[in-house]
C-alpha positions as CSV (number, residue, x, y, z in Angstrom):
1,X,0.0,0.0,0.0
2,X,1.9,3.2,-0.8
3,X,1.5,6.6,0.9
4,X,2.0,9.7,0.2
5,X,5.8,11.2,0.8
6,X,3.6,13.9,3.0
7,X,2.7,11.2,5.3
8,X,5.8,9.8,5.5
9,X,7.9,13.0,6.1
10,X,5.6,13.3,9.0
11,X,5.6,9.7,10.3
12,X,8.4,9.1,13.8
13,X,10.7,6.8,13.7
14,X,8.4,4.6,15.7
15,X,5.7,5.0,13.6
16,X,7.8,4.0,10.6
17,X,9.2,0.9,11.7
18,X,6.1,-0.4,13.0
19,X,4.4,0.3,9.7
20,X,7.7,-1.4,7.9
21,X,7.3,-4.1,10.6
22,X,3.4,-4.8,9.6
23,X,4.3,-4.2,6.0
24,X,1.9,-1.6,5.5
25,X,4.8,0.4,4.1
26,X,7.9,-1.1,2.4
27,X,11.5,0.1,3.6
28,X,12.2,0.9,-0.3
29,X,9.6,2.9,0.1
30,X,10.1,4.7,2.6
31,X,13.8,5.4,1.5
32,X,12.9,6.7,-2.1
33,X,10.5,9.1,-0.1
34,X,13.0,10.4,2.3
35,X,16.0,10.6,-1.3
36,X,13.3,12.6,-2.7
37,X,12.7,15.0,0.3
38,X,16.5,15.9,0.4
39,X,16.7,16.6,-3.0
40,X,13.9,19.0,-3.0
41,X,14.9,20.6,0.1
42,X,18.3,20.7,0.8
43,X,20.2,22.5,-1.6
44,X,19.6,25.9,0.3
45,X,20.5,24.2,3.8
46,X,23.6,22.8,2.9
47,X,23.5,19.7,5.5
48,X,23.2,16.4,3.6
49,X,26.9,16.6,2.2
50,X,27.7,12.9,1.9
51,X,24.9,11.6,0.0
52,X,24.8,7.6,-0.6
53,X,21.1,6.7,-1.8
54,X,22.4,4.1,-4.1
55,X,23.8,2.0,-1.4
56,X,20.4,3.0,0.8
57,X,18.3,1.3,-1.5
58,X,20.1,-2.3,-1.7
59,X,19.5,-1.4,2.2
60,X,16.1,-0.9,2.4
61,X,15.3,-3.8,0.0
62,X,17.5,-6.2,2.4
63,X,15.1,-5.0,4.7
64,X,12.3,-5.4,3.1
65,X,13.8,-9.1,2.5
66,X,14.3,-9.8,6.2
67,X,11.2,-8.1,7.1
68,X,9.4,-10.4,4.7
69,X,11.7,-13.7,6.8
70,X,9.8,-12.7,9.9
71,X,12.7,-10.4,11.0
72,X,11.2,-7.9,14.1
73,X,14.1,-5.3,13.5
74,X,13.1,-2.1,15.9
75,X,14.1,0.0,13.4
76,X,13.3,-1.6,10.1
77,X,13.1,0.6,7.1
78,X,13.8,4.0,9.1
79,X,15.7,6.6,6.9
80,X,18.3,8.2,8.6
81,X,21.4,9.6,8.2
82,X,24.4,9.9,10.4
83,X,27.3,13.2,11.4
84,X,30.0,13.4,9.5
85,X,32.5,12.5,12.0
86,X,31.4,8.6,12.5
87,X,32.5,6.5,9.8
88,X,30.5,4.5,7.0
89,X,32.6,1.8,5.2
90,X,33.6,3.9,1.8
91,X,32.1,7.5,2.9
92,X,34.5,10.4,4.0
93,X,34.9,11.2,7.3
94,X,36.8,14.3,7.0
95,X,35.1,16.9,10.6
96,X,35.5,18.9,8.4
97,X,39.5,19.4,7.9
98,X,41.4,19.5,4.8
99,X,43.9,17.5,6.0
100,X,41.1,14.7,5.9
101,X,39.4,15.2,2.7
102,X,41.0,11.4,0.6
103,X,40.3,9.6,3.9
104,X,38.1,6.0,3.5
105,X,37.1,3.8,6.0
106,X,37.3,0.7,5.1
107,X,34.7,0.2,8.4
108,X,31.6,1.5,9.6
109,X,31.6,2.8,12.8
110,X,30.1,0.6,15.9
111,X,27.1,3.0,16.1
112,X,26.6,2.9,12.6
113,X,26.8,-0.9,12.5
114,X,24.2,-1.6,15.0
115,X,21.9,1.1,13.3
116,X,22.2,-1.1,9.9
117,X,21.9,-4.4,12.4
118,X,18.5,-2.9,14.2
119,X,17.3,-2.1,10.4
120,X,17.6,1.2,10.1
121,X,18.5,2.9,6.2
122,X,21.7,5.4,5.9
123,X,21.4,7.7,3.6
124,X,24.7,9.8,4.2
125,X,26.4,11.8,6.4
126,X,25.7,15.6,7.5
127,X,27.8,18.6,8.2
128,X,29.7,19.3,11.2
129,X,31.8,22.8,12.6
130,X,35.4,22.8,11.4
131,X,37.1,20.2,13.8
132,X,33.5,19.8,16.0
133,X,35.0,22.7,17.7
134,X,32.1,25.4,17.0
135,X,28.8,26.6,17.1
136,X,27.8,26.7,13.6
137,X,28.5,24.2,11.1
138,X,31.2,25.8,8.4
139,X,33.7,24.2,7.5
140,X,36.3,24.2,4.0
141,X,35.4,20.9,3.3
142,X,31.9,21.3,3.0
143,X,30.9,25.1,3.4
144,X,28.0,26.3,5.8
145,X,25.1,24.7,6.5
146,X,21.6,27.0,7.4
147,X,19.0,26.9,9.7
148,X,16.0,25.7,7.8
149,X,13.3,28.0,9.7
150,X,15.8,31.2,8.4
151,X,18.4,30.2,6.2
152,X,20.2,33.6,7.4
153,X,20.9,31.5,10.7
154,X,22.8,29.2,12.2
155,X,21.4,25.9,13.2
156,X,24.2,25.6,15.3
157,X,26.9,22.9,16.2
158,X,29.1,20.8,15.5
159,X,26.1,18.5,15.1
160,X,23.8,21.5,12.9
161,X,23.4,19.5,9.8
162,X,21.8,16.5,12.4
163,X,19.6,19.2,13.5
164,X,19.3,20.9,10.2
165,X,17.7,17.8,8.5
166,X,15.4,17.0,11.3
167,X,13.7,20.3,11.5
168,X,13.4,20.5,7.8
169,X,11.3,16.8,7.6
170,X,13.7,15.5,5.2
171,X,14.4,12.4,8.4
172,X,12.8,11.3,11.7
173,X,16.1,10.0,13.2
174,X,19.9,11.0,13.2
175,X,23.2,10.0,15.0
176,X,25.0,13.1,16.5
177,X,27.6,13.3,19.1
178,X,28.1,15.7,21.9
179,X,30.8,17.2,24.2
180,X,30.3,20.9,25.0
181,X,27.0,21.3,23.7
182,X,27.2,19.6,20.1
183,X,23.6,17.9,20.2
184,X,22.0,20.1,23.1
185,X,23.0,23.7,21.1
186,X,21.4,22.2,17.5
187,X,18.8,21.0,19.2
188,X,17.5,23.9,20.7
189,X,18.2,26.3,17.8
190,X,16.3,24.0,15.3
191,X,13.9,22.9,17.6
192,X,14.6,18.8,17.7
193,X,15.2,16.6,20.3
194,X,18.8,15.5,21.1
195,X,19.9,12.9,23.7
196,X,23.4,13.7,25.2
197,X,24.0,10.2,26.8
198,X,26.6,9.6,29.5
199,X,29.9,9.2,28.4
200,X,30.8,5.8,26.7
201,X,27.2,4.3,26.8
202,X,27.4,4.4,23.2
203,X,30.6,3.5,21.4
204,X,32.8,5.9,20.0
205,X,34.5,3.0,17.9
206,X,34.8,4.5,14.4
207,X,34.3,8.1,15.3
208,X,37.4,9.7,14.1
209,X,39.4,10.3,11.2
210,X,42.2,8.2,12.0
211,X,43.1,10.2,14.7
212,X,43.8,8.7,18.5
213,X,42.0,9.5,20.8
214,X,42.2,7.4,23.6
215,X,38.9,7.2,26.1
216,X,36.2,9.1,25.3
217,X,36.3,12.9,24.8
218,X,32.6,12.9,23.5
219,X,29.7,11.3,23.7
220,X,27.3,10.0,21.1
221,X,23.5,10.2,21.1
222,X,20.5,10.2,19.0
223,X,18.5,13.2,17.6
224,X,14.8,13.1,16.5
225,X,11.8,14.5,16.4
226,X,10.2,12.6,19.0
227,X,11.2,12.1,22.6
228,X,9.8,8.7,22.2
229,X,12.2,7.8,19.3
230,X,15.4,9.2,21.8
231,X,14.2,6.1,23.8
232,X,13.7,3.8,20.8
233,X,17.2,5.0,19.0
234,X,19.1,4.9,22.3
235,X,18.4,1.4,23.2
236,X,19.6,0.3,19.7
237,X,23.0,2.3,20.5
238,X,23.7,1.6,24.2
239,X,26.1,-1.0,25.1
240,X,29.5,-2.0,24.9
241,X,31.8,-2.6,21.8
242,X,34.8,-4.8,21.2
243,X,37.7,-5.1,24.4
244,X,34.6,-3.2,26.8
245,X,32.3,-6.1,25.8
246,X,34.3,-8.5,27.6
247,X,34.3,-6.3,30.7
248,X,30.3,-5.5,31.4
249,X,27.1,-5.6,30.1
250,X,24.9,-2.8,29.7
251,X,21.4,-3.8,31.6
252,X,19.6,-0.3,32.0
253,X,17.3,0.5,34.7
254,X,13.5,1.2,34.0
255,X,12.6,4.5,34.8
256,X,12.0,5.6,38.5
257,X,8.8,6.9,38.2
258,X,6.4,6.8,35.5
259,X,4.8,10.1,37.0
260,X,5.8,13.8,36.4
261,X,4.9,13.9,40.5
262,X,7.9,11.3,41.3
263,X,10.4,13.6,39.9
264,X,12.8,16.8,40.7
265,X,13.3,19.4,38.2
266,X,15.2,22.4,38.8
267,X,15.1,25.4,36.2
268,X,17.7,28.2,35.4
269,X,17.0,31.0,33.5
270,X,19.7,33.5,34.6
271,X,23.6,33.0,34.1
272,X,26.0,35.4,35.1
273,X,28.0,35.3,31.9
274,X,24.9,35.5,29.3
275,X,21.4,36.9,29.3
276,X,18.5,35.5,27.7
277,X,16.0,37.1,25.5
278,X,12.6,37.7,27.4
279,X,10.8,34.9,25.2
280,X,13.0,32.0,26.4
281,X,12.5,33.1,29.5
282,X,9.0,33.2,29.1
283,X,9.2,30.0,27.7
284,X,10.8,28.3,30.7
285,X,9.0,29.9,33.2
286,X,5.9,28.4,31.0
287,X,7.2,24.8,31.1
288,X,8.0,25.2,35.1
289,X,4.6,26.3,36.0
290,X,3.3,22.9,33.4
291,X,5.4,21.0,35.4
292,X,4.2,22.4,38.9
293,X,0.8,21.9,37.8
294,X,1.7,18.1,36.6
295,X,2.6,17.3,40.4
296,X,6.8,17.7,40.2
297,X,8.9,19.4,42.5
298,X,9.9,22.1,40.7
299,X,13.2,24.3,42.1
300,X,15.4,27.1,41.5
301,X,18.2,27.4,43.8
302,X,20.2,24.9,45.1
303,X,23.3,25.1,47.1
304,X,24.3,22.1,44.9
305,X,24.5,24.7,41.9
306,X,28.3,24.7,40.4
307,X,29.9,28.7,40.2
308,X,28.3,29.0,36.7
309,X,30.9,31.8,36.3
310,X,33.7,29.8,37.2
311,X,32.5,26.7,34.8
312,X,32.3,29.6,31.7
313,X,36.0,30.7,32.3
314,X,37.3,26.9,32.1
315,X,35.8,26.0,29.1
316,X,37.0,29.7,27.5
317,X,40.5,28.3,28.5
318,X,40.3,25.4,26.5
């Protein structure tokens, strides 16, 4: 049964895979939808640079194929595509530099790999700051990529093409990574969701050009349009790779409460470095008094509270 590329720019991630799953919608189909989106919307963003929609397709019709076996993959037939800086077997993963631009992997990265494994359709990679060291995303390699609600704006970074292609419907899910804001600051300028998750929870296997790195320095995490597909993407992602695997096993904990009233929130709206415009203020203060009104305890002081001064003048150092 086909639909209509409208309804299936607006579908989740969820709401995808389960149609994929029931095969009310084929994975082929649902690829050839999301190709055609990006080429009709992208050019003026900028954030799908590494396209690879022939590849996608043999994807989506494995998928299809296994789908068809009986296959119950949680993300089957979900276009997505990834940030630059994690490597697909043959794609370049550059951040960005130069220096970087004839570099192949001959390997996809472990979060890519158990995206592919969990069903999910790449369709390339998007752009990054210079380095994943600022917040827009410019860089030689690949030029600037724009916010899609003003293309005379940033949609931030290092992850803004992530965030780019989410706000613009061409994708439900994406793959960003995060250490001084790179998922939360796309996020909120392009108005997705983005999941940093704690450090090493998600593999960083693959996440480099060539460089390395040692432990973790960042942290991956998934980006959507949907808090529920956050949930759905991180459970695909979380757990250990390689040497780790030998060490522990990931077993995550259900959720404390399943009530807003169970839980502690505490809201900022002032910093003594920065000033917000009235409206985001507005806006918080909006979601706190929601929040009261849903039963949490809702804070703003604590003597727990960090010098938020002193925390802005160590990362300026660096």
């Amino acid at each position: 049964m086909q639909q209509s590329n409208e309804a299936l720019a607006n579908a989740s991630a969820k709401e995808l895979a389960g149609a994929v799953r029931k095969r009310s919608v084929s994975a082929l189909e649902s690829t050839d939808a999301a190709i055609a989106r990006i080429e009709a919307l992208d050019g003026p963003i900028n954030a799908v640079v590494v396209r690879d929609f022939d590849r996608a397709r043999d994807q989506a019709r494995q998928v299809d194929l296994a789908v068809a076996n009986g296959a119950d993959l949680p993300l089957a037939g979900v276009p997505m595509t990834v940030k630059e800086c994690f490597n697909v077997t043959g794609l370049p993963t550059t951040f960005g530099l130069d220096s970087e631009r004839a570099y192949r992997p001959t390997e996809d990265a472990a979060a890519v790999r158990r995206l592919k494994t969990a069903g999910a359709v790449i369709l390339g990679k998007m752009n990054v700051a210079l380095g994943l060291g600022d917040y827009q995303s410019d860089n030689p390699v690949y030029g600037r990529t724009n916010n899609p609600h003003d293309l005379g704006r940033s949609p931030g970074g290092s992850s803004g093409g992530s965030a780019a292609v989410l706000a613009a419907g061409m994708v439900p899910l994406e793959l960003g990574s995060d250490a001084g804001g790179s998922i939360r600051v796309p996020a909120s300028f392009c108005g997705a969701f983005g999941h940093l998750s704690s450090f090493s929870l998600i593999s960083l296997e693959g996440f480099d050009p060539r460089m390395v790195v040692g432990r973790a320095w960042a942290a991956a995490g998934p980006m959507a349009r949907t808090a529920a597909d956050l949930d759905l993407a991180l459970r695909v992602l979380a757990g250990p790779e390689g040497r780790d695997a030998k060490a522990y096993r990931l077993d995550l904990p259900p959720p404390r409460h399943d009530q807003l009233s169970g839980y502690r929130v505490f809201v900022l709206t002032e910093h003594p470095t920065a000033t917000a415009d009235d409206e985001i203020v507005a806006a918080i203060d909006d979601l706190a008094a929601r929040l009261e009104r849903a039963g949490a305890s809702v804070r703003r002081e604590s003597e727990l509270l960090p010098s938020l001064a002193a925390s802005q003048a160590l990362v300026e150092r660096f």
